[in-house]
C-alpha angles and dihedrals in degrees: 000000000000088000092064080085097064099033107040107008110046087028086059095042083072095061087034089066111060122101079231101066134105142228129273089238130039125219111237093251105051087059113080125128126049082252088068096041081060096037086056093057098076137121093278082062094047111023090038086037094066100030086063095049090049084052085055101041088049095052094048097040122246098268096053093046085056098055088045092052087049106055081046094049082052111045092044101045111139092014151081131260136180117228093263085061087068095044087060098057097047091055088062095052087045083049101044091045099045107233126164116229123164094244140346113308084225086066089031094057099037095064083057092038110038097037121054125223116042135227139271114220113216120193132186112213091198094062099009088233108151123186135184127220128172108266109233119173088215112047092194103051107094122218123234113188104092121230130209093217092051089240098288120122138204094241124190105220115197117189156175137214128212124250088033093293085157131252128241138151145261142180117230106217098164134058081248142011141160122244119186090201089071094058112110142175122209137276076047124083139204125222122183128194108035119216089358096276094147122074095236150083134244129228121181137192115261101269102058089034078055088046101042092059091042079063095050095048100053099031113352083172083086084075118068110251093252097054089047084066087041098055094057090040099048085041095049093050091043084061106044084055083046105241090134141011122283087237094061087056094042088050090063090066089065089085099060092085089079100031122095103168117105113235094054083056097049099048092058100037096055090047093047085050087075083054091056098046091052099039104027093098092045133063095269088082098065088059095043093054096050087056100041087046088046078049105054108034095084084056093046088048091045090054090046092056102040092040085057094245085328096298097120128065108230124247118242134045093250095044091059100041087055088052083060093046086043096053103043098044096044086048096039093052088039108259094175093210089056086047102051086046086059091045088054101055099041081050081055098039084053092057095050105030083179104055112051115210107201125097108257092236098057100038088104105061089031091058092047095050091051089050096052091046107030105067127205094341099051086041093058093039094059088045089059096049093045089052088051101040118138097214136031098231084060092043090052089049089055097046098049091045082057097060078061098084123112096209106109087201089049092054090042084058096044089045087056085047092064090057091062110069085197077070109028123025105244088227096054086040096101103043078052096058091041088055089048089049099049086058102088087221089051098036094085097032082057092049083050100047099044081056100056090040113043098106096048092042086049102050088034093056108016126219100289113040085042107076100217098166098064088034082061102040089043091059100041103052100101092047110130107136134098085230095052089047084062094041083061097039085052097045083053092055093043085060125039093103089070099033135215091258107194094359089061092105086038086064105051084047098061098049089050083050094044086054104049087043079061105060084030090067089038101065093029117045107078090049099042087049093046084045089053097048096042084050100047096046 
């Protein structure tokens, strides 16, 4: 249940806050062709749509959420409702079981149903003011769907002070109060929304931002696991909408040396992923991956030894999913110990083509790893098992973990492979090409490629089987030069007779995103670099 949080609810906070979004929840009158019946059934539905029932659920407690969604499974079986249906029941079981709320959940949940975004809530431990604003990634975009409610929200805040100073809730009404629970000296620290059971992030003065990574730093145990991943998500995204420095965000990372759990990892991991995308051509990468190899190897060497040498399969979901997380980030970023692990079982494997040595779970990121490291032969080995694979979610493995070499000649080939369907299925061409391009040496053998090739790809595969959107987004990722920002504005002009078919929005995305990575790099690069090389020393 805890990982709802990273896979639907921080993964839809991204979309949510664009100036661009949309509500829960559509007026009538706003919906009126098939295309905006299917427009409307997005991850904000789904992904927002549950984050905001688990708020609910949260506020009301489970027990009483449940009475209220029984009497409405029952009254309505066999037939339709509309959303303010299920708000009435739940006020009866909030009524009958006496419990206080600030106002009825009908006007509570329509603030989070019937605007889009959400807020970020900002408090001040030195005068326990707290204050809510709608959280937008870009400060500057304006928004221009109007809200009733003047896009502020009623918010429960649940929350948690340092030295065992006690936790409690409270439910924000105004655009700004004052709670003098909220006031805090130092040593001591304030944390608000638990477990992440309210759709919103969290932004603090200085100080407690100060004392909560010193927390984090000497026993980071004392958060729950969820708010620990919290802590770096909610930092990373405050500064990209620049609340607060990049350092600060980069600084909730320290702590990672000493952490094992999953969703801490994997916060950090998918927003420095955005660090690696912008600096991993320039000479801020050799700092970064000092310090996030100086990061990981305590967690590679946590999952050998409890793994037994790697013999055994850990226990537990999480766990596994963090060996993953373990193994391809210590042998992307060149632990030598992951690396030579890869290189022993492909030298196995080699000796037994039939039996393949490597756990099923962490086949991915060890394929990968041979074929970084293993040159032509390992290159070839892996082709022919892939030909020959049993089953498709295998062969997938192999033909990502192909995209992994470092040979600019080797992913030439394999880009030629994906135009001839006796090699590369055509339905599986384009997620080929994306794997090759996410690869820094394939990334501009891919632009290059997609250049030389756009007619051809366009009349072979036509607008709709060929998935162009994600083709465009894929090779521009990295772009964050004003003379990549021309290359795509040419490669726009050159061809506007043939189109971008479904990649047409895709397009005009990526030249909006190249735009904004510029200025990005621009006002980041000196500082993060200084950041990675004071950390990793």
């Amino acid at each position: 249940k805890d990982l709802m949080v990273l896979n639907e609810l921080h993964a839809v906070m991204a979309t949510d806050a664009l100036a661009t979004s949309h509500p829960l929840s559509f007026r009538e009158e706003e919906i009126n062709t098939p295309a905006q019946i299917s427009e409307v059934f997005d991850s904000i539905a789904y992904s927002k749509g549950a984050s905001v029932l688990r708020m609910l659920s949260n506020f009301l407690s489970e027990d009483i959420f449940q009475k209220g969604l029984q009497s409405y499974l029952h009254t309505f079986a066999y037939d339709n409702t509309v959303y303010a249906d299920l708000w009435v029941h739940l006020q009866e079981a909030v009524e009958n079981n006496n419990v206080q709320l600030p106002d009825t959940i009908s006007n509570i949940m329509d603030r989070w149903t019937l605007q889009m975004g959400f807020p970020v809530v900002t408090v001040d431990t030195r005068t326990g003011t707290v204050s809510q604003t709608h959280f937008l990634l870009d400060p500057t975009s304006s928004v221009d769907r109007p809200s009733v409610f003047n896009y502020t929200w009623i918010i429960p805040i649940t929350w948690m002070k340092g030295s065992n100073q006690g936790n409690g809730s409270y439910w924000l009404t105004e655009v700004t109060d004052t709670n003098n629970d909220f006031r805090v000296t130092s040593p001591s620290w304030l944390l608000l929304n638990l477990n992440v059971s309210g759709y919103f992030r969290v932004n603090y003065n200085q100080e407690n931002w100060d004392q909560l990574l010193s927390q984090l730093g000497t026993d980071h145990k004392v958060f729950p696991v969820i708010n620990r991943a919290q802590i770096i998500d909610d930092a990373f995204n405050l500064a990209r909408a620049k609340y607060i420095n990049v350092t600060l965000a980069l600084d909730t990372t320290r702590f990672l040396s000493q952490e094992t759990e999953y969703m801490p990892w994997q916060a950090a991991l998918s927003n420095l992923q955005y660090f690696q995308l912008m600096f991993d051509r320039s000479e801020v990468f050799g700092a970064m991956s000092s310090y996030v190899k100086q990061q990981v190897t305590p967690l590679f060497d946590y999952y050998k030894n409890i793994t037994n040498g790697w013999r055994d399969i850990p226990s537990g979901l999480t766990v596994q999913y963090n060996e993953i997380n373990a193994i391809s980030t210590a042998c992307s970023y060149g632990v030598t110990e992951c690396q030579d692990l890869a290189t022993n079982y492909f030298h196995l494997w080699q000796q037994n083509v039939s039996n393949n040595p490597i756990p099923p779970n962490l086949r991915s990121a060890i394929y990968c790893s041979i074929v970084t490291t293993g040159g032509e032969e390992a290159w070839d080995f892996l082709w022919n098992r892939f030909q020959e694979a049993p089953v498709v979610s295998e062969a997938d493995k192999l033909r990502t973990a192909l995209s992994c070499s470092p040979q600019p000649w080797i992913l030439n080939r394999y880009l030629e492979y994906t135009l001839d369907p006796t090699k590369i299925r055509r339905q599986d061409a384009t997620s080929t090409i994306n794997s090759i391009a996410s690869n820094v040496v394939g990334q501009p053998l891919v632009w290059d490629f997609i250049r030389g090739n756009w007619r051809t790809l366009f009349t072979q595969y036509g607008g709709g089987s060929f998935s162009f959107s994600r083709l465009i987004s894929s090779v521009t990722r990295r772009f964050s030069t004003e003379f990549e920002l021309q290359q795509l504005e040419q490669f726009q002009k050159d061809n506007q007779d043939i189109g971008f078919g479904s990649g047409t929005r895709a397009l005009e995305q990526a030249l909006e995103q190249t735009r904004a990575n510029i200025n990005w790099v621009k006002e980041n690069k000196a500082t993060v670099q200084a950041w990675f090389e004071g950390a990793s020393s």
